[in-house]
C-alpha positions in Angstrom: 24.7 -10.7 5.7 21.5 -10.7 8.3 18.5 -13.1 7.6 16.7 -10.3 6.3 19.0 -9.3 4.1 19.3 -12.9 3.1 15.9 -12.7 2.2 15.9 -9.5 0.3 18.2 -11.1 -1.9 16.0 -14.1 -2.6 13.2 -12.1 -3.4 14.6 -9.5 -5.4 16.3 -12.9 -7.6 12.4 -13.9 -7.5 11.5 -11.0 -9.1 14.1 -10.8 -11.9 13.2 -14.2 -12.9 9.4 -13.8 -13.0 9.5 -10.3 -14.5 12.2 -12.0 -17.5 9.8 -15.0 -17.9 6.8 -12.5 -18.8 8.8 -10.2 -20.9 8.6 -7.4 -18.4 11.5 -5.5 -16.6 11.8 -5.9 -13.0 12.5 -2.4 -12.3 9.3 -1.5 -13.4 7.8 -3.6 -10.4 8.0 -2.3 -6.8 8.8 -4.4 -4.2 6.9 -3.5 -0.9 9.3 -4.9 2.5 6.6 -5.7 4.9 8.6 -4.8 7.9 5.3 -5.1 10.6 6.5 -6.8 13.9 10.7 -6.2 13.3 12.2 -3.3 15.0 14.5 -0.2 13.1 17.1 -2.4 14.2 16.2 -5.3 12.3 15.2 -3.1 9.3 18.1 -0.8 9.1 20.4 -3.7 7.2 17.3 -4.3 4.7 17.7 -0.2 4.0 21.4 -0.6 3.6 21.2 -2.9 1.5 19.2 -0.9 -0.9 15.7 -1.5 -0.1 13.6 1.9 0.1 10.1 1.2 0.0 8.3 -0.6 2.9 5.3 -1.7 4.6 3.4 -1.5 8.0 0.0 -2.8 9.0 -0.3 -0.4 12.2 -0.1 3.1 13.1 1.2 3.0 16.5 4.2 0.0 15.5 4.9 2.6 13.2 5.1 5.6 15.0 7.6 4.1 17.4 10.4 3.1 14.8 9.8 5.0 11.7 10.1 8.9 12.3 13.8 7.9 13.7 15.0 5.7 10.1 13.2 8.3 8.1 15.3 11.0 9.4 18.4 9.1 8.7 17.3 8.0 5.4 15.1 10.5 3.8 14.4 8.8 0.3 12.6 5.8 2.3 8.7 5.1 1.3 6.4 4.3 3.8 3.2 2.5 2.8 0.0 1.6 5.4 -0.9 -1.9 4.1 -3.3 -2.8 7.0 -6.7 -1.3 8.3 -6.8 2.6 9.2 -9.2 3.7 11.8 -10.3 7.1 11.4 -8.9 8.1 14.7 -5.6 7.7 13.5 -5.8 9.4 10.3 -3.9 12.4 11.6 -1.0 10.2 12.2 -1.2 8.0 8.7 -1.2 11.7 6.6 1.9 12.6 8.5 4.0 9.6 8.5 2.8 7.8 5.4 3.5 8.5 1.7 1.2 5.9 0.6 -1.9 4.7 2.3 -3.4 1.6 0.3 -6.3 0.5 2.3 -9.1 3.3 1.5 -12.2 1.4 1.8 -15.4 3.5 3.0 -16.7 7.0 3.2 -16.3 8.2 6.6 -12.4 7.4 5.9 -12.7 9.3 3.0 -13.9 12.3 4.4 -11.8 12.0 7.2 -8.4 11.7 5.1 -9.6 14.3 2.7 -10.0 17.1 5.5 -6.5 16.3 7.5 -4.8 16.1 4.0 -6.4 19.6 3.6 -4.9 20.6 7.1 -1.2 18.9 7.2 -1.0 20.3 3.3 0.0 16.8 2.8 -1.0 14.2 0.7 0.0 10.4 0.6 -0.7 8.3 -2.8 -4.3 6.6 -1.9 -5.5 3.1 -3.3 -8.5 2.1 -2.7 -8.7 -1.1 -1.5 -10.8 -3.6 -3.2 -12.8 -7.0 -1.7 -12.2 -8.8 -4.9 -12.8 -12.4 -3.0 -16.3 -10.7 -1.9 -14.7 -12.6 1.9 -16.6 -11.5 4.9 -13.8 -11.4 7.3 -11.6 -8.8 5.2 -12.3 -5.1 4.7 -12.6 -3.3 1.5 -14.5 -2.2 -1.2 -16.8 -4.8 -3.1 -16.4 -5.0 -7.1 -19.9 -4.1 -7.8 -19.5 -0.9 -5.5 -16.3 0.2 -6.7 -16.9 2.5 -9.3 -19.3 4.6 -6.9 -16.6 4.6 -4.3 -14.0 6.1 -6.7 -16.0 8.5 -7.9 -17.3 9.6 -4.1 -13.7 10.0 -3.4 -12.7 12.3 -6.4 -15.8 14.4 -6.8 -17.3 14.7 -3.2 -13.8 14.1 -1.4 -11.3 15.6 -3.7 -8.7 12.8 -3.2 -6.5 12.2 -6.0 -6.6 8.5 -6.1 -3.6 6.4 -7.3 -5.0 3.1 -7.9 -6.5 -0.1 -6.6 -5.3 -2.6 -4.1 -6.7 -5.7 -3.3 -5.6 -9.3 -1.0 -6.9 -12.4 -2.3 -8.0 -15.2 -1.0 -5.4 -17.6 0.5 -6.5 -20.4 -1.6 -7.2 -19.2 -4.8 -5.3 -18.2 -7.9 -4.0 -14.5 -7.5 -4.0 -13.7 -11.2 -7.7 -14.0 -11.5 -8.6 -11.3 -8.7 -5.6 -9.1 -10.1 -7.4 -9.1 -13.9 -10.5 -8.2 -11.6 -8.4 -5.9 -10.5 -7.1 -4.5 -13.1 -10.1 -4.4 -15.3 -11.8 -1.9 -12.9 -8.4 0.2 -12.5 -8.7 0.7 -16.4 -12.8 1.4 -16.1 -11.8 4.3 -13.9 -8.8 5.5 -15.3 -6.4 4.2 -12.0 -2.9 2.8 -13.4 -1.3 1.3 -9.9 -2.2 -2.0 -8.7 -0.7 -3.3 -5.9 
């Protein structure tokens, strides 16, 4: 067994316990293999092993390792967890099946009009600022609502739901009830 796979394991234990403890089932939660910096090489086990959804912070890392494991294992799901410049947006539509960080207009326009063209379209979260933190991107709280609503009436993107990353040093459940408070204001049922 590799150290990734090692890890899997861990994690996926993790989950069962913490999912038991709060009277949920674990396979209604997604685990997400953030796979940014390892080589197909290094992630190939982690797929054999069962894992199938993962991922990436950056559109070029990605381009040079996923296109090949996709091919080889079809049912895989790529998500962009990290910033997407709107340069690149041709390449996130067509290698993507979830983008998560949608987090200001011009993006917005410029995802809706190459989703148009490839006839493609990824699952979208918006990503939300919940720690209101200068130094990370996304949406703020207050502006939310208005952002969504840009996106589905004046864009046309279907959105999925909400992402957010917060603060290192405060307690994640309070900015996922932020979270989740504003999913359920505008209808959105994935958090991530």
């Amino acid at each position: 067994m590799s150290e990734q796979t090692e890890a899997l394991a861990k994690v996926c234990k993790q989950i069962e316990i913490a999912a038991d403890t709060v009277g949920r089932s674990a396979g209604d939660i997604e685990l997400i293999a953030v796979s940014k910096t390892f080589g197909a090489d290094a992630i190939e086990p982690v797929i054999e092993a069962g894992q199938r959804v993962f991922g990436e912070n950056r559109v070029q890392e990605s381009l040079g390792k996923w296109p090949g494991l996709k091919a080889k294992y079809p049912d895989i799901k790529l998500h962009l967890i990290g910033p997407l410049q709107t340069n690149k947006v041709r390449d996130a539509v067509g290698l993507y099946d979830c983008i998560q960080t949608l987090d200001r207009p011009k993006l917005a326009r410029a995802l809706a009009k190459e989703m148009e063209h490839q006839g493609r379209s990824p699952d979208l979260f918006v990503q939300v600022n919940t720690g209101e933190e200068t130094q990370k991107a996304g949406v703020l709280p207050d502006d939310t609502d208005e952002f969504v609503r840009f996106c589905r009436e004046d864009c046309g993107l279907k959105l999925l739901g909400l992402m957010c990353i917060p603060p290192f040093d405060e307690e994640p459940s309070l900015h996922f009830a932020l979270l989740a408070k504003i999913a359920e204001r505008n209808g959105l049922s994935a958090l991530s």
